[in-house]
Structures are given as C-alpha cells and as structure tokens.
PAZAPA-4460 file (N, C-alpha, C; in steps of 0.05 Angstrom, whole numbers, plus 32768, in hexadecimal, padded with zeros to 4 digits):
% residues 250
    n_x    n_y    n_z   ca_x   ca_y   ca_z    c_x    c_y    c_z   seq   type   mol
   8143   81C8   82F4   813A   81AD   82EC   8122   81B0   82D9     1      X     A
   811E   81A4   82C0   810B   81A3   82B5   80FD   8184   82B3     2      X     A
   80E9   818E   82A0   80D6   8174   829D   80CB   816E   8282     3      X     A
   80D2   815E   827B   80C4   8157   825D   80A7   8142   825F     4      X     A
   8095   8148   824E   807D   8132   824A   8081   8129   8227     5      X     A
   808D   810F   8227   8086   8104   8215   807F   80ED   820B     6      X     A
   8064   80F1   81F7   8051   80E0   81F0   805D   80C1   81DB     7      X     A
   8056   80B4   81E1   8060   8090   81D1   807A   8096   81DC     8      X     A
   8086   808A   81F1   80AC   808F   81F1   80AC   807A   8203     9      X     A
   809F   8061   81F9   80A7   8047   8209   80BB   8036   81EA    10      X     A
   80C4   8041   81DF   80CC   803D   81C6   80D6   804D   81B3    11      X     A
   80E4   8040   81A8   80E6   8053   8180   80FF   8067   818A    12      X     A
   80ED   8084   817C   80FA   809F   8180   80F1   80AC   819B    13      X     A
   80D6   80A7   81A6   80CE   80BD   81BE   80E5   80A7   81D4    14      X     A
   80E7   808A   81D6   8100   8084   81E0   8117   8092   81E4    15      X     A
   812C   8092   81D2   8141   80A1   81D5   8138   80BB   81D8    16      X     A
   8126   80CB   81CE   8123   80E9   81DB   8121   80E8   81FA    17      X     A
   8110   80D5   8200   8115   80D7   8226   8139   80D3   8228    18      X     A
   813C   80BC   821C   8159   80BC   822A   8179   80CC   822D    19      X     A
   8166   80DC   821A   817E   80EE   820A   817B   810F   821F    20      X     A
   8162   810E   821F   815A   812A   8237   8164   8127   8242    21      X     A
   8162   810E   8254   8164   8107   8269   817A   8104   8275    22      X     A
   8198   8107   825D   81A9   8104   8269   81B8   8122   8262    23      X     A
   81A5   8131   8267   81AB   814F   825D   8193   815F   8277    24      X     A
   818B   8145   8287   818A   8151   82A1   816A   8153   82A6    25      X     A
   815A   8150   8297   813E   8153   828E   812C   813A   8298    26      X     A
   811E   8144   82AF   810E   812C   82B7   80F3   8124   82A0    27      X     A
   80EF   8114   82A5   80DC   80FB   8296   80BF   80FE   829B    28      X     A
   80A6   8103   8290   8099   80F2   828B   8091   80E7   8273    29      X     A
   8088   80C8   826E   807C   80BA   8251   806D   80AD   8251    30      X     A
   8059   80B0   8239   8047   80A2   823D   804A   808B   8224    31      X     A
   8039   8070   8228   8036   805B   8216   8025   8053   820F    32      X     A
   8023   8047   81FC   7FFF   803B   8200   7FFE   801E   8200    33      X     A
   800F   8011   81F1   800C   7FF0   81FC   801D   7FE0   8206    34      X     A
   8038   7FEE   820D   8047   7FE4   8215   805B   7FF0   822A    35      X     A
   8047   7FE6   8246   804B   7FF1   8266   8077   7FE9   826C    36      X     A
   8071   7FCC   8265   8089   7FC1   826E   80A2   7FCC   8256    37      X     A
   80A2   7FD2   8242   80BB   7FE4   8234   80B3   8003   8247    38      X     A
   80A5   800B   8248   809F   8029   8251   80B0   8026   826C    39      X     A
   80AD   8013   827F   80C3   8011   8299   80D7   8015   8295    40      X     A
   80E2   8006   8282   80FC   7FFE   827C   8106   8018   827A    41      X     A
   80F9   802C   8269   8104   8043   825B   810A   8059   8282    42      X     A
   80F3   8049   8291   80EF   8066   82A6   8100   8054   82BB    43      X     A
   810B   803F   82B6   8120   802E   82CC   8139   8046   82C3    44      X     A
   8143   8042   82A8   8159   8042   829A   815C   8064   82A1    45      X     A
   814E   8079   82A2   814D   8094   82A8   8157   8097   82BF    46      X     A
   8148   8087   82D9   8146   808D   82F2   8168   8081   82F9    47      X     A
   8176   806E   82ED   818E   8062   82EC   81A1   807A   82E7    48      X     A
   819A   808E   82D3   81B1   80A5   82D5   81A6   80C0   82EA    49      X     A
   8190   80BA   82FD   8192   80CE   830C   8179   80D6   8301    50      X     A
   816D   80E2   82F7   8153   80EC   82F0   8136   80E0   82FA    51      X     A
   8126   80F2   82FD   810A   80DF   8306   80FF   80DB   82E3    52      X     A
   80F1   80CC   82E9   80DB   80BC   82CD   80C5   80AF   82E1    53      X     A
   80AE   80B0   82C7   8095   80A5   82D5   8089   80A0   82B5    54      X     A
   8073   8083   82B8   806C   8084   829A   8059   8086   829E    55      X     A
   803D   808B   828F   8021   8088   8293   8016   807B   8270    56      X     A
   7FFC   807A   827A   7FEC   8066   8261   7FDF   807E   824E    57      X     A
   7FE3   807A   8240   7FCE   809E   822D   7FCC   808D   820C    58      X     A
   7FBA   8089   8208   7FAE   8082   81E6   7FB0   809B   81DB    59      X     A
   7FBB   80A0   81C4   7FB5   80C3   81BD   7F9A   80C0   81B7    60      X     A
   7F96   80AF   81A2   7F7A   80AA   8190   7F6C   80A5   81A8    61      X     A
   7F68   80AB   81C1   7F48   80AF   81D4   7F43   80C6   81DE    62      X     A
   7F42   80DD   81CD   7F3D   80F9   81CE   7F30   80FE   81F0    63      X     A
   7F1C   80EF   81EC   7F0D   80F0   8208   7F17   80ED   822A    64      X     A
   7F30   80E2   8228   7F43   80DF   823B   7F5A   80F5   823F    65      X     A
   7F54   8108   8230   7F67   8117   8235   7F68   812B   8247    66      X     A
   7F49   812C   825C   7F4E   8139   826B   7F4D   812A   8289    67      X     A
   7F4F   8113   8287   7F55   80FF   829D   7F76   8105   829A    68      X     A
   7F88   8103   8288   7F9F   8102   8287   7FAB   811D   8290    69      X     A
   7F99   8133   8285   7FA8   8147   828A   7FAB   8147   82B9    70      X     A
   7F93   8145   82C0   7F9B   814B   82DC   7FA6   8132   82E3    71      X     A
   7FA5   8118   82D2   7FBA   8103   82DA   7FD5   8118   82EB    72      X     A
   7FDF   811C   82D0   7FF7   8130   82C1   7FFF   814C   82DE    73      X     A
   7FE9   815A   82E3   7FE4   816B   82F6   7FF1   8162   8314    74      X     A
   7FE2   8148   830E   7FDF   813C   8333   8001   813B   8334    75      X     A
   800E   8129   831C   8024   811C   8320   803B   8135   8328    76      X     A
   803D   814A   831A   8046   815A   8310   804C   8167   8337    77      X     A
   8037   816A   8349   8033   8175   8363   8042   815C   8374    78      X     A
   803B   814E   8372   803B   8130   8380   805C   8129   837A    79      X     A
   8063   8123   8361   8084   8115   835C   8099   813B   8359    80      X     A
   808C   814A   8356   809A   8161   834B   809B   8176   835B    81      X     A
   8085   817B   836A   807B   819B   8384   807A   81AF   836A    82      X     A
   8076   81A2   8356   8074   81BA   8342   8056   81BC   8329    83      X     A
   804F   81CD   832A   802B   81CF   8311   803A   81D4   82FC    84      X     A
   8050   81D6   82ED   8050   81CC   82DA   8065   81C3   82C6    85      X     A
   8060   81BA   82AB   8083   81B1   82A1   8087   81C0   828D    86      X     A
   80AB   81B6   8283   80B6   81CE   8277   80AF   81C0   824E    87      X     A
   80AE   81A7   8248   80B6   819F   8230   809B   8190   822B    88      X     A
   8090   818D   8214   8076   8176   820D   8080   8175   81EB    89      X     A
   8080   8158   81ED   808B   8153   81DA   8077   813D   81CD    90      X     A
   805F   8145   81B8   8056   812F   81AA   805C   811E   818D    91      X     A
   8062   8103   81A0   8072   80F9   8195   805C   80DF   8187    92      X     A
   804B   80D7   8198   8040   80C0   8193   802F   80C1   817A    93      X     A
   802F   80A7   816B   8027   80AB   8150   8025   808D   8146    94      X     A
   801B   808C   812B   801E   8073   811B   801C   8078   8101    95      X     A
   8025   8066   80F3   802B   8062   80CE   801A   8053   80C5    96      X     A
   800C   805D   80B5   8000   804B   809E   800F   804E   8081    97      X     A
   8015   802D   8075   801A   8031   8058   8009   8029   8045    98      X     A
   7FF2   803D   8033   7FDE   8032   8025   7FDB   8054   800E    99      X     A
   7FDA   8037   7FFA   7FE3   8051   7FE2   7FBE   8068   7FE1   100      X     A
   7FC2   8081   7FD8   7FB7   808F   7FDB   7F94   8085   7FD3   101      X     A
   7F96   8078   7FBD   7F79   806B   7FB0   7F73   804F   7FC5   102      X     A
   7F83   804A   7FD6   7F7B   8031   7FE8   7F75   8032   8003   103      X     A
   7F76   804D   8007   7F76   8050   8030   7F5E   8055   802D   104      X     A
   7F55   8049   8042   7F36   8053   8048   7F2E   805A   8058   105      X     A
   7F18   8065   8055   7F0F   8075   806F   7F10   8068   8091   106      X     A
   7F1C   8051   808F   7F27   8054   80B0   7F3F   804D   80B4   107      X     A
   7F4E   804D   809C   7F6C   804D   80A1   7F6F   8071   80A9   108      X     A
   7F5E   8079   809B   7F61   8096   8091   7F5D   80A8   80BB   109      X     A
   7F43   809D   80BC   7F38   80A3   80D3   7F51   809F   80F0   110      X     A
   7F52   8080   80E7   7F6E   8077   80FC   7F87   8091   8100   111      X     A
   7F94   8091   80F0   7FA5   809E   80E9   7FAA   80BE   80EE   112      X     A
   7F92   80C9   80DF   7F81   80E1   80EE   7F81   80E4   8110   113      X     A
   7F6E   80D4   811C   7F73   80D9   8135   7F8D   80D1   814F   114      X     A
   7FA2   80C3   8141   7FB2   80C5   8150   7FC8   80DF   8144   115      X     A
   7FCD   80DE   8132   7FE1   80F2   8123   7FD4   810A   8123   116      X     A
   7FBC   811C   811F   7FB7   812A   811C   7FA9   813A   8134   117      X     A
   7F8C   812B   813B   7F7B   8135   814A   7F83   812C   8165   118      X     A
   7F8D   811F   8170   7F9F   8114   8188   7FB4   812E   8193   119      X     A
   7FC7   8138   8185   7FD0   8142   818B   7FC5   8164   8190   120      X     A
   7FB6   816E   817A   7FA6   817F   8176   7F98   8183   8195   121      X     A
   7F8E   8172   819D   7F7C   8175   81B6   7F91   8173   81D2   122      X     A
   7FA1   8154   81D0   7FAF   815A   81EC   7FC1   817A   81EE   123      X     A
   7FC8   8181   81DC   7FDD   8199   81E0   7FC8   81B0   81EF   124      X     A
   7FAE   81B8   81E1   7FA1   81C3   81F2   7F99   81B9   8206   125      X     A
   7F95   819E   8215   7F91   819D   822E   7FA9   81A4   8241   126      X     A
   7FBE   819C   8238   7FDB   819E   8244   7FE0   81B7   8242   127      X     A
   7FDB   81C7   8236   7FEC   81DF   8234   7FEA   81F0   8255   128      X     A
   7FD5   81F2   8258   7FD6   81FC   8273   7FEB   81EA   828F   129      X     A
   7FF6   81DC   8289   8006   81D4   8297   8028   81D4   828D   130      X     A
   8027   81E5   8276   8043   81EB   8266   804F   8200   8275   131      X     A
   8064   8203   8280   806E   8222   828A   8072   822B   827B   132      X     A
   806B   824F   8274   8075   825E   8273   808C   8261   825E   133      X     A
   8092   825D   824A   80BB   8260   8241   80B9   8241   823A   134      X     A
   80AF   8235   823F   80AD   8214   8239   80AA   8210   821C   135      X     A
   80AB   81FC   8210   80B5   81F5   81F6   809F   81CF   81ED   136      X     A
   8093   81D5   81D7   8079   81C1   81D3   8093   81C0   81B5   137      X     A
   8095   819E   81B0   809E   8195   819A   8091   8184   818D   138      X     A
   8084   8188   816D   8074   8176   8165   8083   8168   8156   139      X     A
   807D   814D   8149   8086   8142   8135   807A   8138   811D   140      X     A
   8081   8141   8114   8087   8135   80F0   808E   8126   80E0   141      X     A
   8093   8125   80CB   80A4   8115   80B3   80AB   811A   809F   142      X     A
   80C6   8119   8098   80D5   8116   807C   80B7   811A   8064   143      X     A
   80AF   8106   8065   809D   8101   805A   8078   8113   804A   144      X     A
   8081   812B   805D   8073   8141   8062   807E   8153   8047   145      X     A
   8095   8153   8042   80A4   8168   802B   80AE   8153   8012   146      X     A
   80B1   8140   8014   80B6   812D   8002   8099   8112   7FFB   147      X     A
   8097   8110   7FE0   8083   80FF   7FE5   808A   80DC   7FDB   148      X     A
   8084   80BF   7FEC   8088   80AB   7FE4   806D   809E   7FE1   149      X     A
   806C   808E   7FCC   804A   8087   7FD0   804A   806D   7FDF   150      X     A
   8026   8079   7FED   8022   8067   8008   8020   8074   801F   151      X     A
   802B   808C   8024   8022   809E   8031   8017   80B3   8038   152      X     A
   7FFF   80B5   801E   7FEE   80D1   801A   7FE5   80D3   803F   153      X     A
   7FDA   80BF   804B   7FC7   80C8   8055   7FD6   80CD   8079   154      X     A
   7FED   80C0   8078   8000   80C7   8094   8015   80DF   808E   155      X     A
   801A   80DD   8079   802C   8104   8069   8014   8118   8074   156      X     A
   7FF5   8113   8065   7FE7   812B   8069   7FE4   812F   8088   157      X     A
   7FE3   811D   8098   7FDB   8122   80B6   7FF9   8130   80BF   158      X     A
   8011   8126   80BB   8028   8136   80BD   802F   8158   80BD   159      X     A
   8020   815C   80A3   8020   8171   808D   8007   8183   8096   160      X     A
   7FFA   8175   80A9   7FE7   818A   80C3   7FF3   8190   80D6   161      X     A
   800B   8178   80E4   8011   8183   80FE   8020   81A0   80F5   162      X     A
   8032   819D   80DD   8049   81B0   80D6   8039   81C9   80D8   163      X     A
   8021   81CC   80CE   800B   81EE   80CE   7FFA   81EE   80F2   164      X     A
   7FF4   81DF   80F7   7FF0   81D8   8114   800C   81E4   8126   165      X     A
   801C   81D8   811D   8034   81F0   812A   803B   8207   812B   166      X     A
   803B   8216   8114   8034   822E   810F   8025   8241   811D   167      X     A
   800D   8239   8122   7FF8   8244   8132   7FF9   823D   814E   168      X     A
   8002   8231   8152   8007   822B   816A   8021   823A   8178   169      X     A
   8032   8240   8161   8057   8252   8171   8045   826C   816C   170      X     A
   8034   8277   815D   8027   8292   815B   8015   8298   8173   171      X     A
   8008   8283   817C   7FEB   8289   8193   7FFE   8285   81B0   172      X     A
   800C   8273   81B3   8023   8278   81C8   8036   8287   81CD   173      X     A
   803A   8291   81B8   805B   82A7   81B7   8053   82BF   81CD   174      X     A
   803B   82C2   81D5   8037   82D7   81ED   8047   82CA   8209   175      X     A
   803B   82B2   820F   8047   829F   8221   8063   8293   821F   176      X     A
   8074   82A1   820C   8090   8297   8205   809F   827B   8207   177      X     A
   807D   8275   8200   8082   8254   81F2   808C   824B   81DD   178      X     A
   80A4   8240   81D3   80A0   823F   81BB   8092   8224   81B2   179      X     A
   8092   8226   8196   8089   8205   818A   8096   8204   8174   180      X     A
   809B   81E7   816C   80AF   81DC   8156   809E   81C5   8150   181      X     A
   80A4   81BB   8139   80A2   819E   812E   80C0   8193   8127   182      X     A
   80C3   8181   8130   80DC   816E   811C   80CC   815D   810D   183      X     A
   80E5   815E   80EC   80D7   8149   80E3   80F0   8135   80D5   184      X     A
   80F0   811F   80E2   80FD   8108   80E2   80F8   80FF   80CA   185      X     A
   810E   80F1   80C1   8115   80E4   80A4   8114   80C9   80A6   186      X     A
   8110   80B0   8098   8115   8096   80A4   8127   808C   80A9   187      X     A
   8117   8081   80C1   812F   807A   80DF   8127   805D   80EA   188      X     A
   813E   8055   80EC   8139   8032   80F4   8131   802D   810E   189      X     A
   811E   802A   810A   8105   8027   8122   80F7   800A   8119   190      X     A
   80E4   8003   8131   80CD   7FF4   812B   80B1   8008   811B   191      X     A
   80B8   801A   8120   809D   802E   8107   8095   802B   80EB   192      X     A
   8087   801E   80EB   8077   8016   80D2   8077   7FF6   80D0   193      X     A
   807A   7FEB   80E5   808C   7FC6   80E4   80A8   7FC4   80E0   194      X     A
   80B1   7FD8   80DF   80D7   7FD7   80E4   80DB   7FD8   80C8   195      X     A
   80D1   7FE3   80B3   80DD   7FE1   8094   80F7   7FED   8092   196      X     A
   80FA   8010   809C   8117   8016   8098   8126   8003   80A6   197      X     A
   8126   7FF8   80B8   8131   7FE9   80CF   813F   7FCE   80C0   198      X     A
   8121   7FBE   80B8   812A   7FA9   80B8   8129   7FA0   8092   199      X     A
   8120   7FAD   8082   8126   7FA0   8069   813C   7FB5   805E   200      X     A
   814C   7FA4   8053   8163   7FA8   804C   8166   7FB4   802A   201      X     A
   8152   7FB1   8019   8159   7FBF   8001   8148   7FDE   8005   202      X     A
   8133   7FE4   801B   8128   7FF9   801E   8142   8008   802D   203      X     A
   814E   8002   8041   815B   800D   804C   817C   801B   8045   204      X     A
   817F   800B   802A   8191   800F   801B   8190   802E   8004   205      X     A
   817C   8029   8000   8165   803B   7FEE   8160   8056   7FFC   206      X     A
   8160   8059   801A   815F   806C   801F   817D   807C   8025   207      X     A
   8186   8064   8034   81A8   806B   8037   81B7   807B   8016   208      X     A
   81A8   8073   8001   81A8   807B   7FE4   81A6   8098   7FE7   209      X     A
   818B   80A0   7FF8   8182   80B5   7FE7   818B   80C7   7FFE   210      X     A
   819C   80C1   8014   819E   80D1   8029   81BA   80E2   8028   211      X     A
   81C3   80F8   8038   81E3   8104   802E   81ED   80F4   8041   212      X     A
   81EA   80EE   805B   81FA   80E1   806A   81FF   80CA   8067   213      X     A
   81F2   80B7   804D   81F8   809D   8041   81E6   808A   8053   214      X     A
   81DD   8090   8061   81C8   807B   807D   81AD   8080   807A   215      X     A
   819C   8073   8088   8188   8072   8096   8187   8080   80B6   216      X     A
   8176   808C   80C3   817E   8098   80D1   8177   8081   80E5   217      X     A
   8180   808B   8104   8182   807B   811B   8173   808B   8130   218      X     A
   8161   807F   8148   8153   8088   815A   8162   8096   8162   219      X     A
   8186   8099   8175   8195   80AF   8179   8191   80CE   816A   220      X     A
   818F   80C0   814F   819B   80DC   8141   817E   80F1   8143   221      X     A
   816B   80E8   814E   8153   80F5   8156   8159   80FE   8176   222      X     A
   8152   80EB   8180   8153   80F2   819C   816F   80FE   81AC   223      X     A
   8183   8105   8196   8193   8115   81A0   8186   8138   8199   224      X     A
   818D   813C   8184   8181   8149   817D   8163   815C   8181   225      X     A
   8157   814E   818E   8141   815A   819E   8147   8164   81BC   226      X     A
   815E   8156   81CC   816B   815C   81DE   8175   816D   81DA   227      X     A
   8176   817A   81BE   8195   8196   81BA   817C   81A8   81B3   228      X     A
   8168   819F   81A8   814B   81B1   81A5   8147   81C0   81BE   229      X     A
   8147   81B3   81CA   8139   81BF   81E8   8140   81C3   8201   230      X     A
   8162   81BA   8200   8173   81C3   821C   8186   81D3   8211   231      X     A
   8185   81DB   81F7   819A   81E9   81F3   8188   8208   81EF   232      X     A
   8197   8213   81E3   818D   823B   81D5   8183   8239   81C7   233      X     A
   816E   822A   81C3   815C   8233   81B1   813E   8244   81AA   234      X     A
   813A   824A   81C2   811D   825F   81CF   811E   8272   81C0   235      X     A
   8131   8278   81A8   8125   8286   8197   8117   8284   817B   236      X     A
   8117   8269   817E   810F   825E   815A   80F5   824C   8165   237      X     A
   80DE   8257   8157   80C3   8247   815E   80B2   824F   8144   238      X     A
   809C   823C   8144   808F   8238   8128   80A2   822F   8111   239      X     A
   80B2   8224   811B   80C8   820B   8102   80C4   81F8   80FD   240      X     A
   80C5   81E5   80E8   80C3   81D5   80DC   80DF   81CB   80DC   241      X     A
   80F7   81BD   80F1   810A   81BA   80F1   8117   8198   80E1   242      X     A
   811D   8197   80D4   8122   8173   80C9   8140   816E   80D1   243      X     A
   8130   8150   80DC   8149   8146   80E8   814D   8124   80D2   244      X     A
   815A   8129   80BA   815A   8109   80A8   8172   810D   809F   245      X     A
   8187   811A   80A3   8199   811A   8096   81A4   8113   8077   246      X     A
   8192   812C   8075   8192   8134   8053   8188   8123   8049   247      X     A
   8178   8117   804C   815C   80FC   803A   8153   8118   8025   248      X     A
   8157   810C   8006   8148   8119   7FEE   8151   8138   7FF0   249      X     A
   8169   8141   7FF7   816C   815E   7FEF   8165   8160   7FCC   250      X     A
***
C-alpha cells in the first residue's frame, strides 16, 4: 500500500492526480487552501473506491507553517496509517499571474515567488524526512518554461527554478533512492488562470492550433499520467524534466 501527499488537489490537476492514484491503489493525502468543502468531495469520492483520503489546510506562501504541518503530517501518518512515513509528494499547489514583463511588480513578482518557488523549496525539505526510502517527490512545471508567451516572464521564471531545483534535488537524494521529476503540463482546461484555456473560445482554439493532438489538454490527460509516473517502472529515470501537452509548439 502506498501513500501519496499532494499539495492544492481540492481541484484542477492535483484533483484528478488524487483520483487517478487512487484508483491505481494509492492512498491519499491533500491539502487546500480555500476551499475545505471541494477538498471533501475529492476525499468522499477516494474513500467511495476503497482507499483512505484525509485533506488538511497548508498555504504554501506561509513558509513559517511548515513545520506545524510537517508533524501535522507525522502525527497523521502513525494515527490513520501505523506507519512514519509516505511513498509519493507531489508539489502541486501553485498560481498564475498574467502581466507583461515591463508591468509586474514587485508584489505580483513577490506573490508568485513565494508560492511557486520558495514554498515548495522549503516544504520539500521539511517533508523529506518523512519520504521513504525508494519514494518518488514530483514537481511541477509548465509548457511555458521552454516556450515563451508574453505575460508570463515572471510565473515561466519561477517554473524555470523548480526545473534546476529538481536537478539538485534527484542528485542530493539519489543516495536515498529517491527519485525526483518535474512534469511540465501544457494548457489544460482548468479554472487556472480564471479558466482562459477552459473557457474562452478563440484562445482555446489557438492552442488546439498549435498543438499535434489538435486540443487543449484536459485535467485527465495529467492526472493519468502522473499515476503511470509513479505506480508504474519508472525508479529509474530521475532529475527529468518530463512534458505532458501533447505536442504544444514542437
């Protein structure tokens, strides 16, 4: 039996990644930050195919809480599991800013920074000591990191840290036969960013343009896919930069 921790998955993509584990046998935990009553739903809908789920509250952007969370994380782990520690951490939680490069300012800049960048940066070292062994840390990314659209200098560059943040991280772990990955997702019809791929129809056309599979991508085509990341053979590929957009801008 394993255990995944992943961060924002009362929604979007870290949504279907719980549900997609989960039906690949992988118990649950997720965290949300403002929205308790979708986060149930997601840990009703788990516990309905057999799996345990539990959600908790975690801001990434409150650096200072992250070691309340971590023995949160500890306690639960003894308490719902008889076990110190889990097999998958998956940081997922994040946000978009769109502001062209001469217009973001220093607290869009700041914003953005500490949930995308320095958020993750820090919980992974509090958490790590509760990663087993052979266990597997997945960061995420974006399309957007290797391709450039303007408007997103300043959420690409925080991206374009986690991708070298990973690196160093599959190198300082690889003693512990941890691996680490980033995926980086292509646009996907979500509520992320206000639902633009989602909901406006000449953007979404535009990308379905520039994509090989003729679409926009879909929360499935992530959260399956991260399920084949990490229940399948893959413990031998770490420090990757893996993209999941289905050929967006070859």
């Amino acid at each position: 039996m394993k255990i995944a921790l992943i961060t924002g998955a009362s929604r979007g993509l870290g949504k279907s990644m719980a549900l997609h584990l989960a039906k690949k046998g992988t118990d649950i935990i997720l965290t949300y930050n403002s929205n308790k009553g979708e986060a149930e739903k997601v840990v009703n809908e788990i516990e309905k195919s057999g799996r345990k789920a539990i959600a908790l509250h975690l801001d990434i952007s409150q650096h200072g809480s992250f070691d309340t969370f971590t023995t949160e994380i500890s306690n639960l782990l003894k308490n719902k599991w008889g076990r110190e520690n889990f097999d998958f951490l998956i940081n997922n939680a994040g946000i978009g800013i769109h502001a062209d490069f001469m217009e973001t300012s220093e607290e869009q800049f700041d914003q953005v920074m500490n949930i995308n960048l320095k958020g993750p940066f820090f919980l992974n070292q509090k958490l790590i000591g509760l990663i087993k062994d052979g266990g597997h840390i997945l960061n995420v990314s974006s399309g957007l990191a290797r391709f450039s659209l303007p408007g997103f200098a300043a959420y690409a560059s925080m991206k374009g840290g986690m991708e070298v943040l990973t690196r160093y991280m599959a190198k300082e772990l690889g003693p512990r036969e941890i691996s680490v990955n980033i995926i980086a997702p292509g646009a996907i019809e979500t509520d992320f960013g206000g639902g633009a791929v989602r909901d406006n129809k000449d953007m979404n056309k535009f990308i379905a343009s520039q994509t090989a599979k003729g679409r926009a991508g879909l929360p499935d085509d992530i959260g399956s896919a991260v399920a084949t990341i990490l229940c399948g053979d893959c413990m031998w590929i770490t420090g990757q930069r893996i993209e999941i957009s289905g050929g967006m801008f070859l």
